[in-house]
Backbone bond lengths (Angstrom), bond angles and torsions (degrees), N, CA, C in turn:
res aa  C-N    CA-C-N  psi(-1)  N-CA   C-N-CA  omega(-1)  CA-C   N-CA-C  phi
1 X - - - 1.444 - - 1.534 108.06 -
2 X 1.561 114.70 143.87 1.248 96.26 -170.64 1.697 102.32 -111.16
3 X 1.314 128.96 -163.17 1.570 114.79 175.87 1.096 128.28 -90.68
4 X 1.520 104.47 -3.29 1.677 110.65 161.53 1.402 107.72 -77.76
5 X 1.168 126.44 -18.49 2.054 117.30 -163.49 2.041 93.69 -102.40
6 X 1.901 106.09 -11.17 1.536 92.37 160.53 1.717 120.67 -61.36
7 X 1.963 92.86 150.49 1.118 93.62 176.49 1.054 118.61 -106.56
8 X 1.356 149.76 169.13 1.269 155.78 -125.96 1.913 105.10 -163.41
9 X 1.479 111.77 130.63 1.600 98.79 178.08 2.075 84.15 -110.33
10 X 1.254 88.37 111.70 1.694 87.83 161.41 1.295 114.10 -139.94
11 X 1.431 100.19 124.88 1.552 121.51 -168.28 1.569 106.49 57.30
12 X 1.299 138.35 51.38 0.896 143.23 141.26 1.918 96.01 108.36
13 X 1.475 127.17 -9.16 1.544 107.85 -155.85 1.564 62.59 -120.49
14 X 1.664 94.68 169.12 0.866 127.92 163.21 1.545 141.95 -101.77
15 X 2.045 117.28 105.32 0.944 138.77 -144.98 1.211 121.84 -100.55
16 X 1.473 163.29 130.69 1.605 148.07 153.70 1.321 102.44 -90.11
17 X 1.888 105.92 155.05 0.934 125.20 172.42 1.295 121.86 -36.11
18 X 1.817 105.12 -46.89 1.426 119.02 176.17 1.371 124.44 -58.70
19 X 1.344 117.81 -9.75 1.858 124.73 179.75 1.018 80.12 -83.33
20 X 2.129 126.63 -65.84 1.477 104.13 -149.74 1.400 113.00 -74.32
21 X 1.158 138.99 -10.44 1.310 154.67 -162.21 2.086 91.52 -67.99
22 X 1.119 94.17 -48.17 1.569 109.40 173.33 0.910 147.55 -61.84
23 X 1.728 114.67 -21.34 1.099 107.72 -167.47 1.734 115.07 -92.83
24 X 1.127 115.65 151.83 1.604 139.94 -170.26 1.923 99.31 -45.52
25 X 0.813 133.93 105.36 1.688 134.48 -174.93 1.374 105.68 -82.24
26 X 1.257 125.35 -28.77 1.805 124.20 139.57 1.257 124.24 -26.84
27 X 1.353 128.10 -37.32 1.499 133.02 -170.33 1.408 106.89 -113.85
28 X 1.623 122.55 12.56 1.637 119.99 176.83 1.397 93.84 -93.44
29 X 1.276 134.88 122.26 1.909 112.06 126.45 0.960 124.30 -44.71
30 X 1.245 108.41 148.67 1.795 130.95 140.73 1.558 114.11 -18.78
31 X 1.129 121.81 107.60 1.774 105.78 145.20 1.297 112.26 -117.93
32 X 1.648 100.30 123.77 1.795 101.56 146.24 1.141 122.00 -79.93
33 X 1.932 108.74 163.26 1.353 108.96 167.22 1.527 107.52 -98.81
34 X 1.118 103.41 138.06 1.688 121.34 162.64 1.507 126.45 -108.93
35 X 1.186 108.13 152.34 1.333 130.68 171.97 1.572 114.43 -77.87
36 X 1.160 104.50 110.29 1.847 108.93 176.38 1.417 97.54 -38.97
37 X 1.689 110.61 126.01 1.787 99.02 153.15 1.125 149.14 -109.96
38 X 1.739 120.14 167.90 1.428 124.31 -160.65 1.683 114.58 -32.38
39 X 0.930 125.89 129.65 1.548 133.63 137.56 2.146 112.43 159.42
40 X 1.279 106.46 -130.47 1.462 120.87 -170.83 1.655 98.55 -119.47
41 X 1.362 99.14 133.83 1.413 118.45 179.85 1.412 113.19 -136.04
42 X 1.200 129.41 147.73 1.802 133.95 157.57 1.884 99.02 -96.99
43 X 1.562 92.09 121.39 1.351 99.84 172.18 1.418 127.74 -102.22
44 X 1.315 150.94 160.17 1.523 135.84 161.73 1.766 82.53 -104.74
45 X 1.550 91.61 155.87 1.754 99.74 166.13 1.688 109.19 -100.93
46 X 1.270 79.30 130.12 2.122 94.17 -175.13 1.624 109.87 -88.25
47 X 1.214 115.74 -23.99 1.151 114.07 174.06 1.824 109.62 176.87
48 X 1.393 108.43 154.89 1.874 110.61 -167.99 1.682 86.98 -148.26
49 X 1.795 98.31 122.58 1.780 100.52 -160.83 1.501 94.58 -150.07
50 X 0.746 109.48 139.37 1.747 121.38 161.36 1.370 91.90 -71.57
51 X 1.534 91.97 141.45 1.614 96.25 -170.27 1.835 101.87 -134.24
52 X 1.545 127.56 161.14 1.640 106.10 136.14 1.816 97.58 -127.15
53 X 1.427 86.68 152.36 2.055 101.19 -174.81 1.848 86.68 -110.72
54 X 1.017 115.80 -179.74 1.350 123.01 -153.86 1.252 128.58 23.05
55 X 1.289 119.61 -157.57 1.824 123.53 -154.27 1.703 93.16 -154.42
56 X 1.639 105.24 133.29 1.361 112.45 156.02 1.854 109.86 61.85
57 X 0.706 132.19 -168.10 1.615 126.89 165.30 1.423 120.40 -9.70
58 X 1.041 113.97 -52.34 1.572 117.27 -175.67 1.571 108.53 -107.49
59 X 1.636 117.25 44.43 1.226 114.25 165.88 1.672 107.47 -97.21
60 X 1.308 123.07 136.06 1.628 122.16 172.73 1.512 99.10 -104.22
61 X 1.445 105.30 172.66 1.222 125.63 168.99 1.377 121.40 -109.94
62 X 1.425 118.32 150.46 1.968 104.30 -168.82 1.152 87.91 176.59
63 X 1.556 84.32 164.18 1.913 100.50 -175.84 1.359 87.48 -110.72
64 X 1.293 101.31 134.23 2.127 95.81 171.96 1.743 103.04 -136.10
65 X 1.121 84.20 142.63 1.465 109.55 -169.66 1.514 111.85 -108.96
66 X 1.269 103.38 126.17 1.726 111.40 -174.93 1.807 112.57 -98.35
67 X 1.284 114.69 133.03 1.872 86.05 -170.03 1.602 83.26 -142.46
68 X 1.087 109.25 140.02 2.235 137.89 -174.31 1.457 80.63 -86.53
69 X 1.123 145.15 118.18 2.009 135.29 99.39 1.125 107.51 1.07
70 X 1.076 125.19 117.12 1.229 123.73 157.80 1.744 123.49 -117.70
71 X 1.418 100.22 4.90 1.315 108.41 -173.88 1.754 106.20 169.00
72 X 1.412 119.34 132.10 1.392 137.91 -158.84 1.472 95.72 -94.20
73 X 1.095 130.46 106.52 1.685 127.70 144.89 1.821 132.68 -48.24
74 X 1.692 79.42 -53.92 1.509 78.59 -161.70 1.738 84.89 -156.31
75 X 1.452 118.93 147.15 1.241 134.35 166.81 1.382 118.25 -109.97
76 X 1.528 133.71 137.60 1.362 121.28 168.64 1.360 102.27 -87.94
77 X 1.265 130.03 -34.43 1.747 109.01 170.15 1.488 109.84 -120.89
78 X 1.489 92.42 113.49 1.925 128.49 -160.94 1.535 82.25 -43.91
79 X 1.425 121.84 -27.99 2.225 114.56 -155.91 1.341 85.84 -78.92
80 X 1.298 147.62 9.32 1.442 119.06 173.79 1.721 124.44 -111.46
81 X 1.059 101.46 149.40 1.861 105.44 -160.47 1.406 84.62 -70.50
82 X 1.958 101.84 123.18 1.287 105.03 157.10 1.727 125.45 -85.55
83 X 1.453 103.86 -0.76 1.817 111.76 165.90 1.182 119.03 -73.12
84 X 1.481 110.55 -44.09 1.390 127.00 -170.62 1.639 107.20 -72.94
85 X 1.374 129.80 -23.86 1.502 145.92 156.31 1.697 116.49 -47.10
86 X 1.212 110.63 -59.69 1.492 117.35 159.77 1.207 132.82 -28.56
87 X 1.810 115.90 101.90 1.928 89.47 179.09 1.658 89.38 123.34
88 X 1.609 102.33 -53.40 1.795 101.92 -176.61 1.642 107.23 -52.80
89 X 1.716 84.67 168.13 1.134 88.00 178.97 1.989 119.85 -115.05
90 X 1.223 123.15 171.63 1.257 92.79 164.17 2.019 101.75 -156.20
91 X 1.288 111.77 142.83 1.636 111.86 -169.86 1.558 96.20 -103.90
92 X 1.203 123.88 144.97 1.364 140.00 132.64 1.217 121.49 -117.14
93 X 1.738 114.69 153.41 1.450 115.58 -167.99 1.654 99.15 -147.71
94 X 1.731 100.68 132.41 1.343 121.75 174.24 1.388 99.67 -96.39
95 X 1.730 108.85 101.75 1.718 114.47 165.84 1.146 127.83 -55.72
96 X 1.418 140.53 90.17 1.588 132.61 172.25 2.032 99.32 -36.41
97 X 0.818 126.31 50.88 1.449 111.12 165.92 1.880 104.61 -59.48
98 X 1.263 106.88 -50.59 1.474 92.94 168.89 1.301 88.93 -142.13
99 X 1.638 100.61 113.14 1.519 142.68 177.99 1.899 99.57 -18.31
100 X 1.299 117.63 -77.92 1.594 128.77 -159.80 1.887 102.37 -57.12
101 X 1.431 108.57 -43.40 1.434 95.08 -166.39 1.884 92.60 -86.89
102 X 1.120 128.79 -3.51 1.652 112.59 -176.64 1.894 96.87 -86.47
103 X 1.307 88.36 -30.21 1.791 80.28 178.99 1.129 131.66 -62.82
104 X 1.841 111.47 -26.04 0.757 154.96 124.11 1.583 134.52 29.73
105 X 1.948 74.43 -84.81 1.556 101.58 -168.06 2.296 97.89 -99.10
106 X 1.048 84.88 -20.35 1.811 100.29 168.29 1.944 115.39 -62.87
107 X 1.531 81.88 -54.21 1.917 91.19 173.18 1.569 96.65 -60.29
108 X 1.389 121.94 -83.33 1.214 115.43 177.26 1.632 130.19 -23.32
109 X 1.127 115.12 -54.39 1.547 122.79 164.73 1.769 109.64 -24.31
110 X 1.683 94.85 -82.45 1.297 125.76 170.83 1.761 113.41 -21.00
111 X 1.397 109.69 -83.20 1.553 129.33 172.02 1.698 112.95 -43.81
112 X 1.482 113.87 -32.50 1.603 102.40 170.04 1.051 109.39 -93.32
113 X 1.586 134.79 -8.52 1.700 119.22 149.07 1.125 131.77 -62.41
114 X 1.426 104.07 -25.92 2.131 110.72 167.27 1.278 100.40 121.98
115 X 1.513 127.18 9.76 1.592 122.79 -168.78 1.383 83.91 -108.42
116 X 1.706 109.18 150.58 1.326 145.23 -176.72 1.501 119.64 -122.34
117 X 1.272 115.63 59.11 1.383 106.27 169.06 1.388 142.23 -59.12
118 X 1.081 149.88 -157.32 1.203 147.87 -132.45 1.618 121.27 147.09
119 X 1.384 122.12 86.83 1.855 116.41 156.09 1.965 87.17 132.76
120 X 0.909 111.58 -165.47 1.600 130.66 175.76 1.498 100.23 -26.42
121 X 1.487 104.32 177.34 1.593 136.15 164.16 1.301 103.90 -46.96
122 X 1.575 85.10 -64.63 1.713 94.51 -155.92 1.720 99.85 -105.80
123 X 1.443 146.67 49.85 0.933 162.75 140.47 1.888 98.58 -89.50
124 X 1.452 108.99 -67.36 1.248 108.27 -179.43 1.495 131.23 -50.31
125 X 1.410 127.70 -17.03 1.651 165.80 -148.96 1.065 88.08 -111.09
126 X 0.893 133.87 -58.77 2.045 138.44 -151.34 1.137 91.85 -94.53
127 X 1.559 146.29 -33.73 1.445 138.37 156.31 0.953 123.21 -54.34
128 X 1.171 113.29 -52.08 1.652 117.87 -178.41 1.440 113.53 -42.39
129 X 1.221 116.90 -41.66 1.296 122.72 -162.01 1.428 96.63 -67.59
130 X 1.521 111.07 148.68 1.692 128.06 -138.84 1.322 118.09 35.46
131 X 0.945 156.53 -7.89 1.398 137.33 145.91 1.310 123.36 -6.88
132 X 1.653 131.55 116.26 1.375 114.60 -170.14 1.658 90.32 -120.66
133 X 1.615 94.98 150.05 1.611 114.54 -171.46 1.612 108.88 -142.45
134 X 1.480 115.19 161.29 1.487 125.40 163.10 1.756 98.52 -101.83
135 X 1.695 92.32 152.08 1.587 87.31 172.37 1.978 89.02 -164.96
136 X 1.482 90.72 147.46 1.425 84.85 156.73 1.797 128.82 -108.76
137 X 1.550 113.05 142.74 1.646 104.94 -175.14 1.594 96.95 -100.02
138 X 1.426 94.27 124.81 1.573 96.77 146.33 1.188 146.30 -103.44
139 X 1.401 137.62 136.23 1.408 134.55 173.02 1.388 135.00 -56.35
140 X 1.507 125.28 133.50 1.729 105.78 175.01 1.613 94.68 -155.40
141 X 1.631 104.53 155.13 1.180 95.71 170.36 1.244 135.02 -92.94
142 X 1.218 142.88 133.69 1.562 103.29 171.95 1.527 136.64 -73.51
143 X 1.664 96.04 151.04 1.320 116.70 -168.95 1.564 119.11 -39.80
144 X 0.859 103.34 -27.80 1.967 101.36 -166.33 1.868 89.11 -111.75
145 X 1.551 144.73 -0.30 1.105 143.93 172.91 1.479 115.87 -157.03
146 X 1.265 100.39 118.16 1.701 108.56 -161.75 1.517 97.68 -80.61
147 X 1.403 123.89 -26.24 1.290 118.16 -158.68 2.087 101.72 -96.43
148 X 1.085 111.18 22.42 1.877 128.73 178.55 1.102 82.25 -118.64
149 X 1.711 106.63 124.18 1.291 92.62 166.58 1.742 92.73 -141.44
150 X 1.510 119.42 131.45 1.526 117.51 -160.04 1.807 84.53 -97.51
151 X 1.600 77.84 177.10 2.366 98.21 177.59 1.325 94.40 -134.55
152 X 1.124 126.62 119.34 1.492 149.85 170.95 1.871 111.94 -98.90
153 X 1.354 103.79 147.08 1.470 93.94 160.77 1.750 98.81 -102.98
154 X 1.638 104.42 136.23 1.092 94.78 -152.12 1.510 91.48 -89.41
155 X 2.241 107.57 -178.24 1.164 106.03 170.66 1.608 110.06 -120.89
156 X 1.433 111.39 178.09 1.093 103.80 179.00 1.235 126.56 -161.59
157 X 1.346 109.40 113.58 1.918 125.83 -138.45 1.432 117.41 26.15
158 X 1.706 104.99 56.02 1.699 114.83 174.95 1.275 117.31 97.39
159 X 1.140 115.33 -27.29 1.950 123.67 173.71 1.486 107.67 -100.76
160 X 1.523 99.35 121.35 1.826 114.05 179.88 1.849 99.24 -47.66
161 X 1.370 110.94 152.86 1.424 116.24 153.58 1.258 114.20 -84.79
162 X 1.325 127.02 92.28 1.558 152.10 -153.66 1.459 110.69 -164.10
163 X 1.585 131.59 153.27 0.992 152.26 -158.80 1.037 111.10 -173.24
164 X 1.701 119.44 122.55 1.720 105.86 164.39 1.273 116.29 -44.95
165 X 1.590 140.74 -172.74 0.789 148.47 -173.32 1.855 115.98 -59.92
166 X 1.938 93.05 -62.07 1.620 110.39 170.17 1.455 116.53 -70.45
167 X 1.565 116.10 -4.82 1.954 109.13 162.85 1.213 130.40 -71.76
168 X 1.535 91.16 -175.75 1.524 103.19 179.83 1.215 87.28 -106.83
169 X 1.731 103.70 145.37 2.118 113.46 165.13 1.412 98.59 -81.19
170 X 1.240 98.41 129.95 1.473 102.64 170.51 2.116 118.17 -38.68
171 X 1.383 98.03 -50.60 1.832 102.95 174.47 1.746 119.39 -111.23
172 X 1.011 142.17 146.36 1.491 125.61 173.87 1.406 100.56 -81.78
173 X 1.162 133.82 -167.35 1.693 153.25 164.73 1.316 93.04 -59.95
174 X 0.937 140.75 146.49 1.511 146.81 147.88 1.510 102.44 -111.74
């Protein structure tokens, strides 16, 4: 088989290289990537996975968590479409750098959104999913490049800025 006759699951149908190989580049938009922005959001959880991010030497281990907008609280810069926010997506990831305290800081995550799991890793992961929460994201740049700038849900003196769905966030967006 060669890698054009592979098949591909995208968006649910089933695709070969050779369709996408095809299609008309006249009829694609542009996408940029963006940075989730500053403020308070209600999330659903899309998915909670043991994950690894890099390759070979510089692969880590982490639980990463996928979470849908489902609704805008609060914006730190009023110029951005809070419709057009809806729908996005946004990942955070608890690094097992040392396995017990990332699980740790994952349970913890979990428990200040208001979800109560129960049984394995990945019993608890597979629950999560839909779980709906408040949280606030914050912005920062990174240190060695001002113009990267990541979205965190932030913390605050050890407790995530998170809320079950019916809470209060401990801080709004400032």
């Amino acid at each position: 088989m060669s890698d054009t006759d592979l098949m591909l699951d995208v968006g649910g149908e089933q695709v070969s290289l050779a369709d996408i190989a095809g299609v008309n580049m006249d009829d694609v938009a542009e996408v940029r990537g963006s940075t989730f922005p500053a403020g308070a959001f209600k999330f659903a959880v899309d998915t909670a996975k043991l994950a690894v991010m890099g390759k070979d030497k510089d692969a880590k281990a982490g639980i990463q968590f996928k979470f849908k907008c489902t609704d805008v609280l609060s914006l730190v810069d009023t110029s951005k479409d809070a419709d057009a926010i809806i729908g996005k997506f946004h990942v955070e990831t608890c690094f097992l750098t040392d396995p017990m305290e990332g699980l740790g800081r994952a349970k913890a995550f979990m428990a200040d959104t208001g979800y109560k799991g129960a049984g394995s890793l990945q019993q608890v992961l597979e629950g999560f999913a839909g779980h709906e929460f408040k949280s606030v994201i914050t912005n920062r740049p990174d240190k060695n490049d001002k113009d990267i700038i990541y979205a965190n849900i932030g913390l605050n003196i050890g407790r995530w800025k998170v809320a079950p769905a019916d809470g209060e966030l401990l801080q709004a967006a400032a």
